[in-house]
N, C-alpha and C positions, 0 to 999 in steps of 0.2 A: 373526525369531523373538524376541529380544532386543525389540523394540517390545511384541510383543503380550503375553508374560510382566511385562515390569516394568508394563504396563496391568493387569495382570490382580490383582498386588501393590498399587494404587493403595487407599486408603480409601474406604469406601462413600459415593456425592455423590449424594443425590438429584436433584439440578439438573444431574449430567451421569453421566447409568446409562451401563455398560455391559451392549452386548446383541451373544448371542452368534448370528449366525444361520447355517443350514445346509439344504438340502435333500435329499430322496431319494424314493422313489418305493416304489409299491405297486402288484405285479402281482392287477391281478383274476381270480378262477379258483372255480369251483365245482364240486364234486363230480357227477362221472358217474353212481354208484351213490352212496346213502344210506350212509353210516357205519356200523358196527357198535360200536355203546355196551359201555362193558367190564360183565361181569356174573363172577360168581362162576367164578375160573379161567381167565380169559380177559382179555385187555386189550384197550381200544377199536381199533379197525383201522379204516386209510381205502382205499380203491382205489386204486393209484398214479396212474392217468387223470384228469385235470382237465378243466373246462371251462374255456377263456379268456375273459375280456372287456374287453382291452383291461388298462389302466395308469393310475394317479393320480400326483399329485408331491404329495410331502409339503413343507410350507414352516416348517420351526419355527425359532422366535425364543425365548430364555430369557433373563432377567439371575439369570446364576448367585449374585450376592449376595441374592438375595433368594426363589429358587426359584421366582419366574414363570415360567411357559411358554405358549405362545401356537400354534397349530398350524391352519395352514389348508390346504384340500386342492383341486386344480387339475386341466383337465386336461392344462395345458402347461406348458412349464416354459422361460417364453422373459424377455425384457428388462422387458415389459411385468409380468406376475407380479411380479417382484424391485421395478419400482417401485410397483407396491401395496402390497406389505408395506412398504417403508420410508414411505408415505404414509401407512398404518397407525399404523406406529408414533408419527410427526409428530405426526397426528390426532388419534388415537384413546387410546393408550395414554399418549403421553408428552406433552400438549399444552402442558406447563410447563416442559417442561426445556429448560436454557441451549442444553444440545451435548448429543447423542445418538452415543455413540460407540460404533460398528459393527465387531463383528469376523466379519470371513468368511471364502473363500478364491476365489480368483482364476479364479473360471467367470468364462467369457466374457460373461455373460449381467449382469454386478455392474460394470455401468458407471456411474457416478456423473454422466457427462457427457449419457447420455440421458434424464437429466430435460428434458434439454432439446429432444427432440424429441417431448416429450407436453406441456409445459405451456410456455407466453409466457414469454419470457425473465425477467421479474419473478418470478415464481412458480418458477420452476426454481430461479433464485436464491437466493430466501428460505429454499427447501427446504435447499437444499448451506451454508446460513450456518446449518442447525440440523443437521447432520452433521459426525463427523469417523471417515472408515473406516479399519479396519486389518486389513491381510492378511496370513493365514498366509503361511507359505512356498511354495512348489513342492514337493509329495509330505510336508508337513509340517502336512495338515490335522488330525492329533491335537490340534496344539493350540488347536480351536475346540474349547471345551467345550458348543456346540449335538450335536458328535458325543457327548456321554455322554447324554443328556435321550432323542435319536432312538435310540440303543443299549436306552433304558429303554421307551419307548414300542415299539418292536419287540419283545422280550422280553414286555411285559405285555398288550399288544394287538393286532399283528400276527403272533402268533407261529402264523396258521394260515390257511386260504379262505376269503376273503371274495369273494363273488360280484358284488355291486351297490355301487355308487358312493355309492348316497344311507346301503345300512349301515357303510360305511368313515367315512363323514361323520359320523353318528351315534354309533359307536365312541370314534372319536377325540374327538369331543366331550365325550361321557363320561370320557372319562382326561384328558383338559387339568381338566374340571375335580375331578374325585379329585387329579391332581397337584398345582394351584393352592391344596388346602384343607391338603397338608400342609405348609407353608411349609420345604420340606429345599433350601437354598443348595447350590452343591456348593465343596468344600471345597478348592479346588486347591492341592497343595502346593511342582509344581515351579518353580523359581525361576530367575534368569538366571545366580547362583551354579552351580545343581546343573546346567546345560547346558551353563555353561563348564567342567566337571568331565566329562559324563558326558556329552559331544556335544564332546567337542575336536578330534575329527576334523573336522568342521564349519568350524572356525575357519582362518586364514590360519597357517602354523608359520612361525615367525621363527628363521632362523638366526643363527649367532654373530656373523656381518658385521652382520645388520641389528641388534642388541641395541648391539654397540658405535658404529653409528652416532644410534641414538636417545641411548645415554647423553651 
């Protein structure tokens, strides 16, 4: 916890961003009956019956200093996936920076060591010497602030049935780039101070024996 807050306190370094990543998913569903539009006295009404069709994985990536966001959509959500986005990122986004340091949270699927069953041991290599990850806790993924960006995208774009694959993609694409144009960082306030104030349960409690043995 304590890693990933005084990270997140560091000065903005172009040549080594922080990027926060997360995923989640999106059930496909379409409407049984037609919707009723609200008109004078009446409020829009949906049918509670859905169509299904199946499930997408949301993949977003943001560096909160700067308010990028980055959002691509899947329809699996396995080892393979995770190492596209970080070759993404490598590639595409950050092809100049020293260290690209990665905060995520500890799916199984965020192995750093399986680069090396997709690319020649050179290449895996090079990759992991332009990385350096850092993981939340166990049941302490609050503090990937990818979870506030996917909270916003949810809220302003998934917040209803979307039926096909290709208008999830479409959607989304439209809000990464409305999000991208208004350049809002997020602001994070809490600190490794206020955790060890306000998460002291968390910590190891030192009795009177061990206090007089340090001193």
């Amino acid at each position: 916890m304590e890693d990933v807050l005084n990270l997140y306190h560091e000065p903005y370094d172009e040549t080594r961003p922080v990027i926060c990543f997360d995923e989640s998913s999106k059930a496909l569903r379409g409407h049984e009956r037609d919707p009723l539009p609200a008109r004078p006295g009446a409020v829009a009404r949906s049918d509670h019956r859905y169509k299904r069709n199946g499930k997408q994985r949301i993949h977003l990536s943001t560096e909160p200093l700067t308010g990028w966001v980055n959002v691509e959509i899947t329809e699996k959500r396995r080892t393979i996936e995770w190492i596209d986005r970080m070759v993404e990122l490598a590639d595409v986004h950050y092809p100049d920076a020293d260290c690209i340091r990665v905060v995520m949270d500890q799916l199984n699927t965020h192995k750093p060591a399986a680069f090396y069953q997709f690319f020649p041991p050179e290449y895996a290599q090079a990759y992991l010497d332009r990385f350096e990850f850092h993981y939340t806790p166990k049941r302490g993924s609050w503090l990937n602030m990818a979870e506030i960006e996917i909270g916003v995208l949810k809220r302003q774009c998934l917040d209803r049935r979307i039926y096909h694959a290709a208008t999830l993609r479409a959607e989304v694409a439209a809000w990464q780039r409305r999000r991208n144009t208004t350049n809002r960082p997020i602001d994070w306030q809490f600190t490794t101070d206020d955790a060890r104030i306000k998460l002291r349960q968390l910590y190891p409690i030192e009795t009177e024996e061990d206090l007089q043995i340090h001193a």
